[in-house]
C-alpha positions as CSV (number, residue, x, y, z in Angstrom):
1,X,-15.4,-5.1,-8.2
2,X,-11.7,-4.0,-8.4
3,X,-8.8,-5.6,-10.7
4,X,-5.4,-6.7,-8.9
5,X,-2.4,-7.3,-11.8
6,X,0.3,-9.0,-10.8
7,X,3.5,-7.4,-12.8
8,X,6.5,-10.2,-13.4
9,X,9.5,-10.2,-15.0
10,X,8.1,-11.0,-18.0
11,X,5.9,-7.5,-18.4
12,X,9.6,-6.1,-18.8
13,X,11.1,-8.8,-21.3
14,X,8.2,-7.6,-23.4
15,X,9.1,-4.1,-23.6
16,X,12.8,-5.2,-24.4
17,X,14.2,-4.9,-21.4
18,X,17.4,-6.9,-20.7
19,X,16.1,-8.2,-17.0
20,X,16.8,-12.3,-17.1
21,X,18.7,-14.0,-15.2
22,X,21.1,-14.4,-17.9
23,X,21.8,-10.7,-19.1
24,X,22.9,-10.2,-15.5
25,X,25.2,-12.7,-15.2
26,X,26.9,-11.9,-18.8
27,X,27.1,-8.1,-17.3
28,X,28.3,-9.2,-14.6
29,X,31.1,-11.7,-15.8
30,X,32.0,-8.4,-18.4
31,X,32.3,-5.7,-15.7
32,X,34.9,-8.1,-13.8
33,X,36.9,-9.0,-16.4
34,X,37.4,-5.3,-17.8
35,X,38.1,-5.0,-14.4
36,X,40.5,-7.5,-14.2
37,X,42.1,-6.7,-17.5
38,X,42.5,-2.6,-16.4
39,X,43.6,-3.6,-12.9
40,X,45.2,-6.9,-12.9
41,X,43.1,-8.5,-10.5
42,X,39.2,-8.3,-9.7
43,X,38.0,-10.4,-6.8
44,X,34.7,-10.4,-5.2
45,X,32.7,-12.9,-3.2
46,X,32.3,-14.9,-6.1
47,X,34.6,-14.8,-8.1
48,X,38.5,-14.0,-8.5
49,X,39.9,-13.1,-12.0
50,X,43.9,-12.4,-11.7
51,X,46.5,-11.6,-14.6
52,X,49.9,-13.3,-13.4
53,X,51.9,-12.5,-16.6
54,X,54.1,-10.0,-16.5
55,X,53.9,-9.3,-20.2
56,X,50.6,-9.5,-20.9
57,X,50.6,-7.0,-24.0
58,X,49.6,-9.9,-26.3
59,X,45.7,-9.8,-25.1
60,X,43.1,-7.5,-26.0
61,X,42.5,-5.1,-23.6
62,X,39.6,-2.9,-24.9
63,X,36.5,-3.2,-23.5
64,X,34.3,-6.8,-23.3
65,X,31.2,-6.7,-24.5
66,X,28.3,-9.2,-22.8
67,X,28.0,-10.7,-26.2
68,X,31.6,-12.2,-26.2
69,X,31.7,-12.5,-22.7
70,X,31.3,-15.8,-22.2
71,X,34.0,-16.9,-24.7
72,X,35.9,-14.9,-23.4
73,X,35.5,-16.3,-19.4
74,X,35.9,-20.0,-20.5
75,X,39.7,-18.9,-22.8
76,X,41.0,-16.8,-19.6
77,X,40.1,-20.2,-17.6
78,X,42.0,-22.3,-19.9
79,X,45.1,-19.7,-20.0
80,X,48.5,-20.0,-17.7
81,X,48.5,-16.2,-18.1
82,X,45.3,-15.5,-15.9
83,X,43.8,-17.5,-12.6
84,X,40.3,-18.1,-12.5
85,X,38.8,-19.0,-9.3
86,X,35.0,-19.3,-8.5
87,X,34.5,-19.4,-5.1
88,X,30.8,-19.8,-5.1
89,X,29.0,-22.9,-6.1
90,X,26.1,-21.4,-6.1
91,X,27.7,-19.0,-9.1
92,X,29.3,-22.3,-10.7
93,X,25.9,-23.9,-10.8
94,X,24.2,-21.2,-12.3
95,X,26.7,-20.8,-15.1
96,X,26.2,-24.3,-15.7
97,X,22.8,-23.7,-17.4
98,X,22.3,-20.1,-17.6
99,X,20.6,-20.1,-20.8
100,X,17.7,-22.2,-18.9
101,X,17.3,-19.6,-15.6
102,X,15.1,-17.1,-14.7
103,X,15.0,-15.7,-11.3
104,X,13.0,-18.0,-9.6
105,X,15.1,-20.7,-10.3
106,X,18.0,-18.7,-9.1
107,X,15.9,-18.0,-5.9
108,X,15.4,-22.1,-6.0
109,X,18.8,-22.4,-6.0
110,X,19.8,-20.3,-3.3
111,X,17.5,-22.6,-1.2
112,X,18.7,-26.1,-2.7
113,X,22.2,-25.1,-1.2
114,X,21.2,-23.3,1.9
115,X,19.5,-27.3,3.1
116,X,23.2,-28.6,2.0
117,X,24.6,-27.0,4.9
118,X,22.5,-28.9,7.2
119,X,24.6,-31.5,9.2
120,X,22.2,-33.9,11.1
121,X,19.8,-31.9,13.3
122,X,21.3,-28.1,12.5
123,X,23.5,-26.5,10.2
124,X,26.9,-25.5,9.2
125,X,26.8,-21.6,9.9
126,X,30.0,-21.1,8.4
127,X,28.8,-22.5,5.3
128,X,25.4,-20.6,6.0
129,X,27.4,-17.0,6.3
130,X,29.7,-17.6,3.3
131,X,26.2,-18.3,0.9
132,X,24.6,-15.8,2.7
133,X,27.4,-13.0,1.7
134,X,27.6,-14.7,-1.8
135,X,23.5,-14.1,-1.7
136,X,23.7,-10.6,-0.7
137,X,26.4,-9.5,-3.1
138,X,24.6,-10.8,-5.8
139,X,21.5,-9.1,-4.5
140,X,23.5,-5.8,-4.6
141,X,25.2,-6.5,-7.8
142,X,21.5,-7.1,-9.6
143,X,20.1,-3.7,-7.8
144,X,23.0,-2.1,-9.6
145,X,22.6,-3.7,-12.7
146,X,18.3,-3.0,-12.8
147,X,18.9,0.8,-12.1
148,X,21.4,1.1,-15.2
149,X,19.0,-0.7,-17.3
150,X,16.0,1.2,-15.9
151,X,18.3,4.4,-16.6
152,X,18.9,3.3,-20.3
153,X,15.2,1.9,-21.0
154,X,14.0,3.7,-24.4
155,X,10.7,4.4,-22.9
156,X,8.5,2.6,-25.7
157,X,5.3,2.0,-24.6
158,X,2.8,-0.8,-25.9
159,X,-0.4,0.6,-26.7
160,X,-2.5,-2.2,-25.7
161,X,-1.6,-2.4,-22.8
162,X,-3.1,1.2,-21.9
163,X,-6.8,-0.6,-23.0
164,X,-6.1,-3.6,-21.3
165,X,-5.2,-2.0,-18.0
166,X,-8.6,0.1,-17.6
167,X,-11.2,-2.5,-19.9
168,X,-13.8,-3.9,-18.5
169,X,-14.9,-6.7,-16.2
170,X,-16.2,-9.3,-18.6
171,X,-18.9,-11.2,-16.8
172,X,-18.5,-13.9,-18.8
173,X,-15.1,-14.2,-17.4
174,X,-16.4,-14.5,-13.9
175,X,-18.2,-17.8,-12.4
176,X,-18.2,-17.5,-9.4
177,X,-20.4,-13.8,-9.3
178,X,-23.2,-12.9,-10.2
179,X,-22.0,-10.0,-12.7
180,X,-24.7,-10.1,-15.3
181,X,-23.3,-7.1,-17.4
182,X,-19.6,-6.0,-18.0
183,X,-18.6,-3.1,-15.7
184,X,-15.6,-1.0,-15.1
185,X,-13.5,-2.2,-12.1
186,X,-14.2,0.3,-9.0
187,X,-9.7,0.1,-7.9
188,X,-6.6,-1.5,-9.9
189,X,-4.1,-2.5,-8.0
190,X,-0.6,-3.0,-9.9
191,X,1.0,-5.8,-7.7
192,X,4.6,-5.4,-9.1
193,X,7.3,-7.9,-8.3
194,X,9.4,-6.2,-10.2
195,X,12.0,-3.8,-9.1
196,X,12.1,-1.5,-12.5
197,X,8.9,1.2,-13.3
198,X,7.9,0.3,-16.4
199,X,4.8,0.3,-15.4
200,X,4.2,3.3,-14.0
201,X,4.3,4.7,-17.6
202,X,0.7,3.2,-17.9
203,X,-0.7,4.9,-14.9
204,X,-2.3,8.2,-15.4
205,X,-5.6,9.9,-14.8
206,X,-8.2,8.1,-17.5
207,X,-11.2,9.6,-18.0
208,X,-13.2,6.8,-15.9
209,X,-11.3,8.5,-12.9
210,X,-10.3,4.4,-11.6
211,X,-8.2,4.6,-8.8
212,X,-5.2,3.2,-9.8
213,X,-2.0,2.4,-7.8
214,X,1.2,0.2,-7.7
215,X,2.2,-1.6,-4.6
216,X,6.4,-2.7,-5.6
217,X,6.0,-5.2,-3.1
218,X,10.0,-6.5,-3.2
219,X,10.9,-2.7,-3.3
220,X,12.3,-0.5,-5.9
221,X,15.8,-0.4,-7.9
222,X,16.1,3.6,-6.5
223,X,15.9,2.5,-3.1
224,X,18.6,2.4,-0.7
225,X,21.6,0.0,-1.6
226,X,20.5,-3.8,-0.7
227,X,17.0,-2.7,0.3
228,X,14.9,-5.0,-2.5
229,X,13.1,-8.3,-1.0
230,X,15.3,-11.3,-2.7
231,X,14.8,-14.7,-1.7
232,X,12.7,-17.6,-1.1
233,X,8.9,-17.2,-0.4
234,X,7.6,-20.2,0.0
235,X,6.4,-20.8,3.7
236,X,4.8,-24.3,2.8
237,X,8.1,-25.8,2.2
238,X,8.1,-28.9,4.1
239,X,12.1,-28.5,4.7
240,X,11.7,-24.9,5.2
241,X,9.3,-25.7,8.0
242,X,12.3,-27.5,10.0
243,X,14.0,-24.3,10.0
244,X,11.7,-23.1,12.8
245,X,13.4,-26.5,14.9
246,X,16.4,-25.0,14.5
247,X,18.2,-22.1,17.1
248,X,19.6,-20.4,14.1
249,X,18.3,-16.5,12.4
250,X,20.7,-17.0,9.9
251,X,18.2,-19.5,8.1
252,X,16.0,-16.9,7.8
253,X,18.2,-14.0,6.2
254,X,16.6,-14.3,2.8
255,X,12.9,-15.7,3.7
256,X,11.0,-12.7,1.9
257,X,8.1,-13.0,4.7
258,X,10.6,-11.2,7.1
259,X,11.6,-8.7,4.4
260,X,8.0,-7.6,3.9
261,X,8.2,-6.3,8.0
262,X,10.4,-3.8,6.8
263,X,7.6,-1.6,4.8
264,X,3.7,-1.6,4.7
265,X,3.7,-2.9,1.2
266,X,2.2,-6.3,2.3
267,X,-0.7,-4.4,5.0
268,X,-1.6,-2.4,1.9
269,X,-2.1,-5.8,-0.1
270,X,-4.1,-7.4,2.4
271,X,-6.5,-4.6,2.4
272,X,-6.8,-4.8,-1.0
273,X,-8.0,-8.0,-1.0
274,X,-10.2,-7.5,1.9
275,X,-11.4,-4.7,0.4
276,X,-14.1,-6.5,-2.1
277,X,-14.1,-8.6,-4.6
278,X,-11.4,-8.9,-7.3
279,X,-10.2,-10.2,-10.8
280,X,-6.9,-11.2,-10.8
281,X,-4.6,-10.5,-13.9
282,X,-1.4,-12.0,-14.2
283,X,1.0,-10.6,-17.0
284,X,4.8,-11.9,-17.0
285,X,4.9,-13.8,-13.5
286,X,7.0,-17.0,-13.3
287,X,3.9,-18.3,-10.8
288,X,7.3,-20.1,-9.4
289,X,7.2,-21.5,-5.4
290,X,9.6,-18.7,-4.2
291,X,6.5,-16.3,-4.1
292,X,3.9,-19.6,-3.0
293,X,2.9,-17.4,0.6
294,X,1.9,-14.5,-0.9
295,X,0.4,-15.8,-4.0
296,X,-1.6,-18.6,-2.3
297,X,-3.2,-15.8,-0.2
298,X,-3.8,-13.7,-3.2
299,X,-5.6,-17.2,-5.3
300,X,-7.3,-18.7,-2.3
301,X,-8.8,-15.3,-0.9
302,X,-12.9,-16.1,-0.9
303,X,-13.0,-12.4,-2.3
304,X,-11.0,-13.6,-5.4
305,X,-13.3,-14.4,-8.2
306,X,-11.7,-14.9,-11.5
307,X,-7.9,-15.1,-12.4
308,X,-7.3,-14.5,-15.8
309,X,-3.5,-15.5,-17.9
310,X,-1.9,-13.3,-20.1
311,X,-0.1,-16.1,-21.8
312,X,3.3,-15.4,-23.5
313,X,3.0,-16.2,-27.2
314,X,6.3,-18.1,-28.6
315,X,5.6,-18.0,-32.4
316,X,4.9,-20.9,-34.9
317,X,1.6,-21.4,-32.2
318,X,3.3,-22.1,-28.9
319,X,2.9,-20.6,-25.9
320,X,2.9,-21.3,-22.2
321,X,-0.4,-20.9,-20.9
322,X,-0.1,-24.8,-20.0
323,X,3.0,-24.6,-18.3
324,X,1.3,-21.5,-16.3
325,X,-1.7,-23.5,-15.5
326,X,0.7,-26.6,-13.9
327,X,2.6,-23.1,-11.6
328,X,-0.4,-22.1,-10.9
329,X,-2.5,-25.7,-9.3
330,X,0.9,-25.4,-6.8
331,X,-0.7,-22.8,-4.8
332,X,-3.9,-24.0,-4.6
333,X,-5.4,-26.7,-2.2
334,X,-8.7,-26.6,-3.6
335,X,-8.1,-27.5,-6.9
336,X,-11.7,-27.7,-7.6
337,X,-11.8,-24.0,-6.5
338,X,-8.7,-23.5,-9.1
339,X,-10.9,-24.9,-12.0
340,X,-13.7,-22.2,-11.1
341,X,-11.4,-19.3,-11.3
342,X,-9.0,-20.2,-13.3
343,X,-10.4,-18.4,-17.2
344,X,-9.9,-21.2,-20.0
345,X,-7.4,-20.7,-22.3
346,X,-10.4,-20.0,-25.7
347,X,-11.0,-17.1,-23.3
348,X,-7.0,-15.8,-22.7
349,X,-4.7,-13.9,-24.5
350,X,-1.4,-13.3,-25.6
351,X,0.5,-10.8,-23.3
352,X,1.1,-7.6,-25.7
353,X,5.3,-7.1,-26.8
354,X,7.2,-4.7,-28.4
């Protein structure tokens, strides 16, 4: 029997990475208005930022920091000194509630607005192209952002997670099998959908000699330049399914089923799971609807047997295995074949964190 783990964003939040939604944005709302401040003027796709004093000796001009950042962005928009203009909503509804967004809500976003720019039985491709190029300089901007965070990572690993990794198959984790003794799993697959390689520093020859390997399946952050798989995954969609009545690609610029074409990352998956039976892990993924296709294959596969939650422990006895079980009955038809692979919570853990 082999083990698949699926690596989320999560897996990097608990080694201390800075990778939500939120740190981006705060980086990038600092790096443009240092820029702004150096050079007078920073404009991008989503955002202008533009000193029209002549004299402007009277503001600070050493370097922002992400922590004031935000203070900082809300007293240049209320000051005659400095223009502010957001050109994107789909930047203005983000900032909105940033403290409640993790990528998949962003990725939720980006779909919410691309059905706005339907009008009646097609769509407004000039308000397609403009989200599109707001999309894709965000995409570039957080590919940017991961390899400098990647680049500055400490390195501290989590011991546990080296036993986790390469324990055993519990049978008593397994209904759906007849596995009457715990053995060691034949293949790991790490499914990362993750662009950082934090957890390649867990992968090295053990002395069981498991094959071990990780499949980035939406790329890597040392790839080239816009190259990562960003989007909306979720094939199911009732309104994404009009998009096939409809004579326009554009739709489909971000739809991650035609970014995995570009590589054999998927291929290799599917062999994986055809491969022979499986445990499923899941440490750190959202379980949101932007990754429904793939994960729906990966949950409904007759060859998966168990799927086991790492749950993230919030202190004072909360945590969100709950909210992961309501994520996960989304990609399931079957729910009775949810409840039989599904391991209870009296039998899950706490994800390991620094």
């Amino acid at each position: 029997m082999n083990r698949l783990v699926l690596i989320g964003n999560g897996f990097d939040l608990a080694h201390n990475l800075k990778t939500k939604y939120c740190d981006f944005v705060l980086f990038y709302l600092c790096e443009s208005i240092n820029n702004a401040f150096s050079k007078k003027k920073h404009s991008d796709p989503l955002l202008t930022i533009e000193c029209v004093s002549l004299y402007p000796q009277q503001y600070s001009w050493s370097v922002i920091t992400p922590e004031m950042v935000l203070q900082k962005f809300e007293s240049l928009k209320q000051n005659d000194d400095f223009h502010v203009t957001i050109h994107s909503d789909l930047l203005k509804s983000t900032l909105d509630k940033l403290d409640k967004l993790n990528w998949v809500d962003l990725e939720d976003e980006y779909f919410n607005k691309l059905l706005k720019c339907r009008i009646i039985s097609s769509f407004d491709k000039a308000k397609v192209d403009k989200l599109n190029n707001e999309f894709s300089f965000l995409k570039k901007r957080l590919q940017f952002y991961l390899k400098k965070v990647q680049e500055e990572s400490t390195g501290v690993l989590i011991d546990n997670y080296k036993d986790l990794f390469y324990q055993y198959i519990n049978p008593n984790e397994i209904l759906l099998d007849n596995l009457y003794k715990a053995e060691l799993p034949n293949k790991i697959l790490f499914l990362s959908f993750n662009y950082t390689n934090t957890v390649e520093k867990y992968i090295k020859p053990n002395s069981s000699n498991i094959l071990s390997e990780v499949n980035y399946i939406h790329g890597q952050v040392e790839n080239t330049l816009d190259s990562i798989i960003f989007g909306f995954g979720d094939e199911f969609n009732k309104e994404y399914l009009s998009f096939e009545d409809v004579m326009q690609n554009e739709l489909f610029t971000f739809v991650k089923s035609f970014g995995y074409s570009k590589s054999d990352n998927y291929w290799k998956l599917i062999r994986f799971l055809q491969e022979d039976k499986y445990q499923v892990y899941i440490l750190g993924h959202s379980l949101g609807l932007t990754d429904r296709t793939m994960l729906k294959e990966i949950f409904e596969h007759e060859k998966c047997v168990s799927i086991k939650i790492f749950y993230w422990n919030k202190g004072n006895g909360q945590h969100d295995h709950t909210e992961k079980m309501y994520d996960m009955s989304r990609h399931f038809t079957d729910k009775g074949s949810m409840r039989k692979k599904v391991v209870p919570f009296n039998m899950s853990k706490p994800m390991p964190q620094l």
